[in-house]
C-alpha positions in Angstrom: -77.7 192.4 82.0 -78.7 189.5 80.0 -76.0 187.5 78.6 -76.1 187.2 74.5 -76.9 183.5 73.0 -74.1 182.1 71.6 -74.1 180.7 68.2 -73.9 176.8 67.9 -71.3 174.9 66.2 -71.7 171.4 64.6 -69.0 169.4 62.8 -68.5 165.5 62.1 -65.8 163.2 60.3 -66.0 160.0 58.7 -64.8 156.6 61.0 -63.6 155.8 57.6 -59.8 155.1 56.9 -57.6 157.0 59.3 -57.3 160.2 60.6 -54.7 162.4 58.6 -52.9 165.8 58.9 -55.6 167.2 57.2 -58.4 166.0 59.7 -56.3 167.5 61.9 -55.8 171.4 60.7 -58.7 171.2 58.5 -61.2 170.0 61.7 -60.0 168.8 64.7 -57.8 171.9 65.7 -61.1 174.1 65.2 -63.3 171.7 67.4 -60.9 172.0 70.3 -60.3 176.2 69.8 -64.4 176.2 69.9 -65.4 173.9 72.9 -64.3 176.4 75.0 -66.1 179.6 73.0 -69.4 178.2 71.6 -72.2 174.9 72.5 -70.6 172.8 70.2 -72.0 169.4 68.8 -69.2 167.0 67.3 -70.1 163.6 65.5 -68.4 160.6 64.3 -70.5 159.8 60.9 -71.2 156.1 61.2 -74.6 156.6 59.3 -72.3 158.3 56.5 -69.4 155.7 55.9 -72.4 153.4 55.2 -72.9 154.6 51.7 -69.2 153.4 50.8 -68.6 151.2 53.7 -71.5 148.7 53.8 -69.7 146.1 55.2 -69.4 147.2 59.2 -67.1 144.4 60.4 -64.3 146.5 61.0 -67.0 150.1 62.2 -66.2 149.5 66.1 -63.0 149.2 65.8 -62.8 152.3 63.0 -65.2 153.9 65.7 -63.1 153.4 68.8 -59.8 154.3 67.1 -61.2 157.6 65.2 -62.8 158.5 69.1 -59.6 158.6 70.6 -57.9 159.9 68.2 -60.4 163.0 68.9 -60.0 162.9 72.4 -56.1 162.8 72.1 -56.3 165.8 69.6 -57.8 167.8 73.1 -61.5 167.5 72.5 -63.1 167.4 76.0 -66.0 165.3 76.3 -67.2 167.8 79.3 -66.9 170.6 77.0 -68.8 169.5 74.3 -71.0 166.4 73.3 -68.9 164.5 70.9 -71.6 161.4 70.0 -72.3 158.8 67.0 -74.5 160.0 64.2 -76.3 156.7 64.7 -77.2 157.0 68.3 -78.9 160.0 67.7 -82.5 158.3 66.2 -83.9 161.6 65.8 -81.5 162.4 62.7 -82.9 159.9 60.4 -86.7 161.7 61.2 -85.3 165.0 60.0 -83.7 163.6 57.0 -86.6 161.8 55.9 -88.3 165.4 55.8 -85.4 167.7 54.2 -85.4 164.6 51.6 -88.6 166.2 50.1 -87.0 169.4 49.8 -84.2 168.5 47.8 -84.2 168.6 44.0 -82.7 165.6 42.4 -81.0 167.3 39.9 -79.1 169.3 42.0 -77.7 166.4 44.3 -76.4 164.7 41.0 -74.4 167.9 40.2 -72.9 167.7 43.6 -68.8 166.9 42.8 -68.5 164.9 45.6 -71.2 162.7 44.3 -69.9 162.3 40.5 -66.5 161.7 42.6 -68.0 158.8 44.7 -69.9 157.1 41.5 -66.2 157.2 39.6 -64.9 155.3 42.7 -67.6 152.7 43.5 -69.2 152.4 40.1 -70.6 149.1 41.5 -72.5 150.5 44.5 -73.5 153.6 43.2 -76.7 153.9 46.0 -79.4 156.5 46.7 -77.7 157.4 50.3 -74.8 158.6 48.1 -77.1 161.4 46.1 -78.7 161.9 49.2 -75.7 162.4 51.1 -75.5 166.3 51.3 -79.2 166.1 52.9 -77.8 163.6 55.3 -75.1 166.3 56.0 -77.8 169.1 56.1 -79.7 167.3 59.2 -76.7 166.8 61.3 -76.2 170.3 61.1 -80.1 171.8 61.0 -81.0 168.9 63.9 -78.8 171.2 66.2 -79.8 174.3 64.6 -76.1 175.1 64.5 -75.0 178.3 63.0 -71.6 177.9 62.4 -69.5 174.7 60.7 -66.0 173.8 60.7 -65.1 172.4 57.9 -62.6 172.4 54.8 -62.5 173.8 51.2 -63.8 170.5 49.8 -67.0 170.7 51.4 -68.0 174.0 51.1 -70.6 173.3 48.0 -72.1 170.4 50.4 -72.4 173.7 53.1 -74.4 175.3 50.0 -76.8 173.1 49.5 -77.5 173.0 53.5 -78.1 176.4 53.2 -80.4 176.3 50.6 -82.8 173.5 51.8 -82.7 175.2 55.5 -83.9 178.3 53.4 -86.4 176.0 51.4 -87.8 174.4 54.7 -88.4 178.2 56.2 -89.1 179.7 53.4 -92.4 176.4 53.4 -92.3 176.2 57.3 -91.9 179.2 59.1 -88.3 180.1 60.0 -87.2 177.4 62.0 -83.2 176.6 60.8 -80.6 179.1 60.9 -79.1 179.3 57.9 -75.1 177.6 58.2 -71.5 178.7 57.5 -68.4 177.7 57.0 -66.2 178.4 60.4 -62.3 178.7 61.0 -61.6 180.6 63.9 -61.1 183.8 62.0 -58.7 182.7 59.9 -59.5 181.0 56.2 -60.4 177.2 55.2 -57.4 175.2 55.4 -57.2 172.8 52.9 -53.4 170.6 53.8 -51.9 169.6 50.3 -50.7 165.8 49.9 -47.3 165.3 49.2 -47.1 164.5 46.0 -48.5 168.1 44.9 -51.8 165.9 43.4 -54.4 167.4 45.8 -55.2 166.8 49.5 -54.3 164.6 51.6 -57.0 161.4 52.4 -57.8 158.9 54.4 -58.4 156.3 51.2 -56.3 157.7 48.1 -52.6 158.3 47.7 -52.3 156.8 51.0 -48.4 157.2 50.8 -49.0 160.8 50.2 -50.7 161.1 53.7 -49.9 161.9 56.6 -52.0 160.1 59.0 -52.1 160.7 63.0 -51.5 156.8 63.3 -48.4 156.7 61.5 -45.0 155.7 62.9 -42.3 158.1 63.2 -40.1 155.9 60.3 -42.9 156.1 58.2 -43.4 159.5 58.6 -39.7 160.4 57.4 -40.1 158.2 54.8 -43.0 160.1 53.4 -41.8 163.0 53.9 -38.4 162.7 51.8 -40.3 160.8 48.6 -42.4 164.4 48.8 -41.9 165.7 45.3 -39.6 168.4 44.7 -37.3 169.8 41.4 -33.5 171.0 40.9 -34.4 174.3 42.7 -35.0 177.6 41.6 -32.7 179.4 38.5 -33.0 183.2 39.5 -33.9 184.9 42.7 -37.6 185.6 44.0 -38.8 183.1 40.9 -42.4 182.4 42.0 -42.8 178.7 43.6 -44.6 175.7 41.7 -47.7 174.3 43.0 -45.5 171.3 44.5 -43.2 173.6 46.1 -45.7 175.6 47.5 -47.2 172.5 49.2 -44.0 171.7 50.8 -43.6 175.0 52.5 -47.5 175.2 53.6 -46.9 171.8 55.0 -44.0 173.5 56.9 -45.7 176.5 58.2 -48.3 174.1 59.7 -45.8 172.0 61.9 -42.5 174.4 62.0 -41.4 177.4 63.7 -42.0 180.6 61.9 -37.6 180.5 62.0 -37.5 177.4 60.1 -40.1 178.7 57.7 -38.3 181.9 57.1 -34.5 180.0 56.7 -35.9 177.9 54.2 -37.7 181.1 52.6 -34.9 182.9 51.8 -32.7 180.1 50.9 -35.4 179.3 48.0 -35.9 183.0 46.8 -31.4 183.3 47.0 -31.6 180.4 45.1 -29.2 178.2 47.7 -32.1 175.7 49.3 -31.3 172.2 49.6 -34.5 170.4 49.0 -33.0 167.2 51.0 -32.1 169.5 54.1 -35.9 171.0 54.2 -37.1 168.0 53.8 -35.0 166.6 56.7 -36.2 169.4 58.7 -39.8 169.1 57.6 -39.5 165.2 58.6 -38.5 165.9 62.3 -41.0 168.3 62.7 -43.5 166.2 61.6 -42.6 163.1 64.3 -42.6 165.7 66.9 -46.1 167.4 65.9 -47.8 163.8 65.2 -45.7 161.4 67.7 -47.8 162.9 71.0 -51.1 162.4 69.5 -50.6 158.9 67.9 -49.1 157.6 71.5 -52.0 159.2 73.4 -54.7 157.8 70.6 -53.3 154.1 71.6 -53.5 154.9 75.0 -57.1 156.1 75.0 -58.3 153.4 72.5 -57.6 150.6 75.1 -59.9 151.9 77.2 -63.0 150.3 76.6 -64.9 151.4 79.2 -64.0 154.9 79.1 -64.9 155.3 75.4 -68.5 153.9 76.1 -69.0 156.4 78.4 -67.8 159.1 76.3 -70.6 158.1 73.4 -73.3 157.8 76.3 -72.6 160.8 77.7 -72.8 162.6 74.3 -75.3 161.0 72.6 -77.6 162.5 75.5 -76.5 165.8 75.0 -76.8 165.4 71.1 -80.5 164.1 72.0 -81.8 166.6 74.2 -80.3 169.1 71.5 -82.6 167.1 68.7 -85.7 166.3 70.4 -86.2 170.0 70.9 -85.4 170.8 67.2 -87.7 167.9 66.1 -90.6 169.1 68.6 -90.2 172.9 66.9 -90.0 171.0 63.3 -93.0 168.7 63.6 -95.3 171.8 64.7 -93.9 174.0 62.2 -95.2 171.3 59.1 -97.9 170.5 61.5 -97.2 167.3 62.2 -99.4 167.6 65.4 -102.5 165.7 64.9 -103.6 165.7 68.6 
């Protein structure tokens, strides 16, 4: 009986900033769940930070630390190829191509890209409106199928799918056309904990939880999260803030804890400082493994060299094939 083709997965994350909870559940927990159930293809996005990061002085070190932090999260190396966007030349080839199929009017629509102009009015470059073509050949170079990634990039996922559809619509069909991918379950997107959107590795930084943060710091965040007097009649309907606090919880705490501090808030008897206590705890013991591990991993030198050989290899055997279908497909093949 032949065996059915498995549908290839391709994600990537920034070596900008640090890694945060929302890396973590939004990402990194669906890259490990799929290395054992799918080929999967998993980048660090050098080529990426570069549109807001030109200055590299710090990118090994931001390079090394975001590659364990990968590995310590339980992504095997073995498993999958986990590689830098850079050391795979063959990307830049594709981009260069899916660049003529993309309309300038809708990249400057993209929010992410009206986002990034607001923050670095001064370097407002063309690889930031070109950044969700970028995107689309990491993800088309593999022909991957399915993508794990969070509710903020979804549009970016969009406009992937619609220049694949361009390219085969021009081409012959060539790219799969990609979704979004979480393991049956729906996008996570991990609130910050101020209740003033998501967490990140570059804004509200003190309403972040990164992986890298020490256990004090950790409690400290997580009493200054914002919270109100409490509830004035049973079963009232939790603000956006609240709300936060308790997905936060469900992430990290046991379904118990959850349902304790549940029915305290709809009897109208919570004690915001005892859940956040709670929370707090929970949150050194989810985090404190990982960060530890990360350190371990990030003085090995030698071992994290042979990690990015070993998958930028995999990632280029995986390109070279797409790029030898793509160049006959536009009939690139002069001799």
């Amino acid at each position: 009986m032949q065996s059915v083709k498995k549908e290839i997965v391709m994600g990537g994350i920034r070596p900008t900033g640090f890694l945060h909870l929302g890396n973590y559940f939004g990402a990194l927990r669906n890259f490990v769940r799929m290395q054992d159930e799918y080929p999967c293809f998993f980048m660090l996005a050098d080529l990426h930070s570069l549109t807001t990061h030109p200055d590299t002085k710090e990118l090994k070190n931001n390079i090394h630390r975001v590659l364990a932090e990968h590995l310590a999260s339980g992504l095997n190396p073995d498993k999958c190829a986990l590689y830098c966007q850079s050391h795979v030349f063959e990307t830049a080839e594709l981009y260069l191509y899916l660049n003529m199929m993309s309309m300038v009017g809708e990249l400057e629509k993209t929010p992410t890209f009206k986002d990034k102009v607001r923050q670095h009015p001064q370097n407002v470059n063309s690889g930031l409106l070109t950044y969700p073509v970028l995107q689309a050949a990491d993800i088309l170079l593999h022909r991957a199928h399915l993508v794990p990634v969070g509710k903020d990039q979804e549009q970016h996922l969009e406009m992937a799918r619609n220049i694949a559809g361009r390219f085969n619509h021009r081409y012959g069909d060539v790219f799969p056309e990609p979704v979004a991918f979480n393991f049956g379950s729906e996008l996570v997107k991990v609130p910050s904990l101020d209740g003033a959107g998501k967490m990140s590795k570059s804004e509200n930084q003190y309403a972040t939880l990164y992986l890298s943060d020490p256990d004090d710091l950790i409690r400290k965040k997580v009493m200054k999260a914002t919270t109100d007097s409490g509830p004035k009649e049973p079963n009232t309907p939790k603000p956006d803030y609240i709300e936060n606090l308790f997905l936060l919880m469900k992430l990290v705490s046991t379904p118990e804890v959850v349902q304790k501090f549940e029915a305290d808030y709809n009897a109208c008897t919570i004690r915001y400082g005892d859940m956040k206590k709670q929370l707090a705890e929970d949150m050194v013991n989810f985090i404190s493994p990982i960060r530890e591990k990360a350190a371990a991993i990030q003085q090995d030198t030698e071992y994290l060299k042979k990690v990015m050989v070993q998958g930028a290899e995999k990632a280029r055997v995986s390109a070279q094939a797409t790029m030898k279908v793509v160049r006959e497909a536009m009939g690139l093949n002069y001799y």
